[in-house]
Backbone bond lengths (Angstrom), bond angles and torsions (degrees), N, CA, C in turn:
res aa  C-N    CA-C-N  psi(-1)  N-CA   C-N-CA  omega(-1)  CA-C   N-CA-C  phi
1 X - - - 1.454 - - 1.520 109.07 -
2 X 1.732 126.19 152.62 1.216 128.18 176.81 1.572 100.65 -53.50
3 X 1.098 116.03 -75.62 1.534 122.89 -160.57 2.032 99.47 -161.95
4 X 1.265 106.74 148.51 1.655 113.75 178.40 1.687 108.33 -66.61
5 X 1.216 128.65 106.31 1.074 158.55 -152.24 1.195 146.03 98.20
6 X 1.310 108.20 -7.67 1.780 118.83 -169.21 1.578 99.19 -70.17
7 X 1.036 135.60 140.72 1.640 147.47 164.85 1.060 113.99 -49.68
8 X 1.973 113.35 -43.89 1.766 88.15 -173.18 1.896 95.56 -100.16
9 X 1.241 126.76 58.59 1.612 133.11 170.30 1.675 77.19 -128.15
10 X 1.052 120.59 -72.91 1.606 118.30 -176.72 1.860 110.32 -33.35
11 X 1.037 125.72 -57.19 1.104 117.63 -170.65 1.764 106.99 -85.47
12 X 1.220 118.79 -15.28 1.275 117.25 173.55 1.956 108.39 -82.40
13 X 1.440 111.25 -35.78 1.720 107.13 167.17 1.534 109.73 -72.08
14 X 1.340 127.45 -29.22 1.544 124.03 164.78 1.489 97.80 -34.71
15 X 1.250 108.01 -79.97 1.762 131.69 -142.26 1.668 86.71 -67.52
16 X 1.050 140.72 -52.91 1.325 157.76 -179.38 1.986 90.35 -41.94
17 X 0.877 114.24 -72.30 1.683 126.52 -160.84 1.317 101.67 -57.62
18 X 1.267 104.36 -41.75 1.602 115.79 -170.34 1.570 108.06 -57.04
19 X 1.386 111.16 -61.10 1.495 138.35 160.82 1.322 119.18 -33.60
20 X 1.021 118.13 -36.56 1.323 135.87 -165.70 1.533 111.31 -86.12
21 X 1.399 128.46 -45.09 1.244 137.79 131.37 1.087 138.29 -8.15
22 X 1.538 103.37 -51.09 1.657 129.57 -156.87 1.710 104.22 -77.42
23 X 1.756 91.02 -47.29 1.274 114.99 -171.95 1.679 143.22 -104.83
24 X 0.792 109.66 59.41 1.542 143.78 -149.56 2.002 95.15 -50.02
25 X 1.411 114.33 -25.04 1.492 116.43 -152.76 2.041 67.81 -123.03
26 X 1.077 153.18 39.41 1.945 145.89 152.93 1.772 84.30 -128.21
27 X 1.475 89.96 121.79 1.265 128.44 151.72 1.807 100.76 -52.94
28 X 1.207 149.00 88.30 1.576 141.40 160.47 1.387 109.47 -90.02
29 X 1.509 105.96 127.14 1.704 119.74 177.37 1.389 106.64 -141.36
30 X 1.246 114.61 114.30 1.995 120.38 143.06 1.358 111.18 -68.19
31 X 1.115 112.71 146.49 1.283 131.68 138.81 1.550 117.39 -99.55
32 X 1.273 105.78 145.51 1.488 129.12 163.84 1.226 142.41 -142.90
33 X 1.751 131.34 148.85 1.511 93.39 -147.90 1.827 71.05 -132.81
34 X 1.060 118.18 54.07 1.458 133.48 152.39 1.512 100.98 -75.69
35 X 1.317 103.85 171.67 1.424 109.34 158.96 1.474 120.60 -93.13
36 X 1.209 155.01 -179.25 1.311 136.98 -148.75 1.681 115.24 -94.55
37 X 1.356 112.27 -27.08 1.279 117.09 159.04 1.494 138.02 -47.68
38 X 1.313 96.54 -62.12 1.656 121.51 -174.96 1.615 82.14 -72.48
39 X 1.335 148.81 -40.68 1.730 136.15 -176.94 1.748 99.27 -62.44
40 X 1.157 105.44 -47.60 1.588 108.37 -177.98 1.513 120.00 -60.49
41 X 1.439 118.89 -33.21 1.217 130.74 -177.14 1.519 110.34 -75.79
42 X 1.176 113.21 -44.64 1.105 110.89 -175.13 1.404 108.93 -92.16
43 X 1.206 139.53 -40.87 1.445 107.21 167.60 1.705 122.78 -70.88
44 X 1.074 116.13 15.28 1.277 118.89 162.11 1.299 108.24 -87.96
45 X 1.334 130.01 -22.46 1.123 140.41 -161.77 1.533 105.07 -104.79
46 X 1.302 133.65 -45.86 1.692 150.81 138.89 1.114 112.20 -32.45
47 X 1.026 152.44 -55.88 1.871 147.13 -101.20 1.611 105.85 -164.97
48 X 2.028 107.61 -51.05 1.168 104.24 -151.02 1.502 101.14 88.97
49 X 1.164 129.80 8.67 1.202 107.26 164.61 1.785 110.45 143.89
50 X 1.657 118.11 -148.44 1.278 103.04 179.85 1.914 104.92 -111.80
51 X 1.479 93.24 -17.04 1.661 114.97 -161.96 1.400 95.96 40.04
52 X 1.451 108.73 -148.78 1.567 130.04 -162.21 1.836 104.80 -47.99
53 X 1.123 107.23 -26.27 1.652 115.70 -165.52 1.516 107.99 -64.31
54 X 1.007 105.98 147.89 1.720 116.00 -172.42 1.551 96.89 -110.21
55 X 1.334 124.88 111.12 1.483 126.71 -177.69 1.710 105.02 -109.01
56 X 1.313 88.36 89.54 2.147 90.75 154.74 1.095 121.46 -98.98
57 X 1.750 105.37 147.86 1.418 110.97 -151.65 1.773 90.95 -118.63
58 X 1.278 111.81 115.02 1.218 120.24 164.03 1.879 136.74 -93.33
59 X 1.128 118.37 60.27 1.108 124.16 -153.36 1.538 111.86 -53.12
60 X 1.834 111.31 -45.19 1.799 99.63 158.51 1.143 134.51 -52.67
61 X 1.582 122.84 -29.64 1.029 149.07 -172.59 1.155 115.05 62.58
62 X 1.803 107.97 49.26 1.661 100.12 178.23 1.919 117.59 -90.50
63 X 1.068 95.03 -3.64 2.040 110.51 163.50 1.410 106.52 -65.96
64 X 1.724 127.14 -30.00 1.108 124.71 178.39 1.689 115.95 -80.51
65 X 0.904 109.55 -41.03 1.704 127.53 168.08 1.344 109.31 -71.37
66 X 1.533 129.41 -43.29 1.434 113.09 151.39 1.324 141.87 -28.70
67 X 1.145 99.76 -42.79 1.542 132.18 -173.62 1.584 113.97 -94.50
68 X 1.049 103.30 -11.80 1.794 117.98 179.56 1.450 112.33 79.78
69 X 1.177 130.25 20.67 1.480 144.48 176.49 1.585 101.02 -82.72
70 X 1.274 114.86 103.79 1.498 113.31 176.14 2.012 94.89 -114.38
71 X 1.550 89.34 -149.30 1.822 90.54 -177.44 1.601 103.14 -101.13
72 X 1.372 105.72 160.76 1.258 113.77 178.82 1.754 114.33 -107.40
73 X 1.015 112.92 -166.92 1.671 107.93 -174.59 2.235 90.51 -121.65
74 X 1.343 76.21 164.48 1.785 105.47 173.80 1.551 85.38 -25.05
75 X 1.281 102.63 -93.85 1.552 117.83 -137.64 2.081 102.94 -37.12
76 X 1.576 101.03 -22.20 1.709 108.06 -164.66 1.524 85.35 -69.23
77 X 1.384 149.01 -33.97 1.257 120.59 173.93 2.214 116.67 -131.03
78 X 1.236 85.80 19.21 1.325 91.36 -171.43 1.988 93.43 -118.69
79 X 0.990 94.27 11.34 2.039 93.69 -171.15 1.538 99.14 -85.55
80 X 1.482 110.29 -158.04 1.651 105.80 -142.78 1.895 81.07 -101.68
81 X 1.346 119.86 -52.29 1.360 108.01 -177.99 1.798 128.37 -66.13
82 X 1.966 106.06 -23.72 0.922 98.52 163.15 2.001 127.23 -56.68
83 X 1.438 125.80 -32.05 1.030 122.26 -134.04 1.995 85.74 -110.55
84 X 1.516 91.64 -15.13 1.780 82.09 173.59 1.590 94.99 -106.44
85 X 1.153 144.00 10.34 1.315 129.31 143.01 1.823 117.19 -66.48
86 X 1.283 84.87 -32.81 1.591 94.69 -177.84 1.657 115.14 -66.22
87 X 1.298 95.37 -31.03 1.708 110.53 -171.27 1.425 104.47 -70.33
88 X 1.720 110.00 -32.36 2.053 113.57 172.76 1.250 101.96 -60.36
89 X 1.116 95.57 -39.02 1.573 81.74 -151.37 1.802 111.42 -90.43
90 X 1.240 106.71 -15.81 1.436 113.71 154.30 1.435 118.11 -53.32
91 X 0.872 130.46 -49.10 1.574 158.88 170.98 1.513 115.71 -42.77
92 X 1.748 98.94 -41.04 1.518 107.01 168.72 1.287 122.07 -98.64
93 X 1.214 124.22 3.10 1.262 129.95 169.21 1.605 109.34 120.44
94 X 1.346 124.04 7.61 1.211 130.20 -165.98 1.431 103.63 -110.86
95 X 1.583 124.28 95.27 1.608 117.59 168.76 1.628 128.54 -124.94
96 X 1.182 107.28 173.02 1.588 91.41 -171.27 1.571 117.45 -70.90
97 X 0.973 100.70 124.99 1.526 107.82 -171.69 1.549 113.52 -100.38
98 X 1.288 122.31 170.36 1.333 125.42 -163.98 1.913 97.74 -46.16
99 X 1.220 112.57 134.12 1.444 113.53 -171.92 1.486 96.32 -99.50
100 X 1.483 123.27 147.82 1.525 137.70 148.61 1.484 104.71 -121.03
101 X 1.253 100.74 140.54 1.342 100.53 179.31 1.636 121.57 103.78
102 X 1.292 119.17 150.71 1.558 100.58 -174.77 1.510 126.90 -84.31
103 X 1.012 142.15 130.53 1.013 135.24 179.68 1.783 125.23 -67.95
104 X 1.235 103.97 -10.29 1.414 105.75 151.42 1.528 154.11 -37.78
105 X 1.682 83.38 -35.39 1.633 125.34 -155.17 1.810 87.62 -79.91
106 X 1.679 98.08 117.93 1.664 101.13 172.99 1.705 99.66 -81.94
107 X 1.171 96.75 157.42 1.834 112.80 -176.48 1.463 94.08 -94.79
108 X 1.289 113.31 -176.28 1.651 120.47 172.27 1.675 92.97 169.67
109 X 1.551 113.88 164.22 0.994 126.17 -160.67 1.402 107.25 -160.21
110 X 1.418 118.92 129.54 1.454 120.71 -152.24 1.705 95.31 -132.99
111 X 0.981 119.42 148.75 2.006 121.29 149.84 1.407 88.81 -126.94
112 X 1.192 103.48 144.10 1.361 149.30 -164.02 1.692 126.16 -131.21
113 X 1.638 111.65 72.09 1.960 108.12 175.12 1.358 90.65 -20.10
114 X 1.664 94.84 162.03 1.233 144.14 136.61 2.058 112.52 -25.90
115 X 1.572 93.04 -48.82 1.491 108.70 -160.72 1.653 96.94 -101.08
116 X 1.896 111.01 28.55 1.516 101.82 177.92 1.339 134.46 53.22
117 X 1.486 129.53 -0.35 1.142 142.44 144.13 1.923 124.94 -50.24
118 X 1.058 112.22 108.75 1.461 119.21 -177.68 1.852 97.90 -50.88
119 X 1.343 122.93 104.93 1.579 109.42 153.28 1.650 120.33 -85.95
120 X 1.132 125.25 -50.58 1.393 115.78 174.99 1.398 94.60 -126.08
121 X 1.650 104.84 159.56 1.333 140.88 174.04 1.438 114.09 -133.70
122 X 1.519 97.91 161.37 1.798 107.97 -178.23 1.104 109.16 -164.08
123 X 1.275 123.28 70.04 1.952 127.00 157.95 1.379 101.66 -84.26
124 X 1.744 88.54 142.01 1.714 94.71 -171.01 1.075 110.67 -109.50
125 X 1.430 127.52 153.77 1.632 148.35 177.38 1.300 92.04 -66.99
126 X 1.589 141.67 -58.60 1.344 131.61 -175.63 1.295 104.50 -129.17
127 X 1.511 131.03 173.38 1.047 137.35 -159.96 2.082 86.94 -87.79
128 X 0.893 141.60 -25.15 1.070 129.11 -169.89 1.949 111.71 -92.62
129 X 1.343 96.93 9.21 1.363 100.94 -178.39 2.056 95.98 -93.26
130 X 1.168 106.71 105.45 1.412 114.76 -176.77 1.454 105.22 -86.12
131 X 1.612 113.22 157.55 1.589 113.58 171.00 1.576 117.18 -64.53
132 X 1.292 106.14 172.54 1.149 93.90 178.71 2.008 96.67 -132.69
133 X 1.743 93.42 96.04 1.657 104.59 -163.37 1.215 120.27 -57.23
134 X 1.839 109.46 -22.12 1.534 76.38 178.94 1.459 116.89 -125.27
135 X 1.770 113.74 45.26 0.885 132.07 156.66 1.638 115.59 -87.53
136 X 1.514 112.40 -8.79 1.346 109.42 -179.49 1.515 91.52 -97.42
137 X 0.917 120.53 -31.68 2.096 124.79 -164.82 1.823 81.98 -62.67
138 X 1.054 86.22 -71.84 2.040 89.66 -177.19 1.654 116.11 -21.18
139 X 1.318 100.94 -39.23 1.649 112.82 -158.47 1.568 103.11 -69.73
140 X 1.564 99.04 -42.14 1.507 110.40 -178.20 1.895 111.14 -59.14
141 X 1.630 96.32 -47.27 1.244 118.38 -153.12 2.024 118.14 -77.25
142 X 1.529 100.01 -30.71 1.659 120.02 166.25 1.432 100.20 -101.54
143 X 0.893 138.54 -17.31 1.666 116.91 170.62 1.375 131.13 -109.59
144 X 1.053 101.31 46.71 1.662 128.20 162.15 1.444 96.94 -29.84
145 X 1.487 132.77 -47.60 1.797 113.26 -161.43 1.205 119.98 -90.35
């Protein structure tokens, strides 16, 4: 996740939880580089909670740099499509809420075989470029070979 409050981490742990439900045999994990409270609060506050999702809280954020997730600049969530994605989703009830965490921090989204092989990925050009979840569930789910 960007950071605990950003809208499009909120609407990406929605869609995430939902999924997570669905899919009893997908491993689902956030990361967050909140401290463990403010992660708890707010997806209680997001979600209702963590459901099926496995939330680790990385406060160095060296799982993010593992992963090649470094920081992004202004324009990745302050640009012209980020801020009218932001405006939908304001609209639906989804806004930025008290933030922990830096807002720097690029998100990304991985599925991961069985056999630890990356099948799909999703680092975004702007913070309003969301995953697309169940094109990664798929990845796991048709590429059995």
């Amino acid at each position: 996740m960007r950071h605990v409050g950003c809208p499009f981490a909120e609407a990406t742990f929605r869609s995430l939880r939902q999924r997570a439900g669905a899919y009893s045999d997908v491993r689902f994990v956030a990361v967050s580089h909140a401290p463990q409270a403010p992660t708890r609060a707010w997806c209680d506050a997001v979600a209702g909670g963590v459901g099926a999702v496995e939330v680790v809280v990385d406060e160095p954020r060296r799982l993010y740099a593992a992963w090649g997730l470094g920081t992004t600049s202004a324009s990745h969530f302050l640009g012209a499509r980020s801020l009218r994605h932001a405006a939908r989703l304001a609209a639906g009830g989804i806004r930025n809420r008290h933030p922990v965490g830096t807002r720097w921090q690029s998100a990304g989204t991985f599925a991961v075989g069985a056999d630890g092989i990356v099948r799909w990925r999703h680092v975004p050009d702007s913070a309003a470029a969301l995953p697309d979840l169940d094109a990664a569930i798929a990845s796991l789910t048709t590429d059995a070979a």
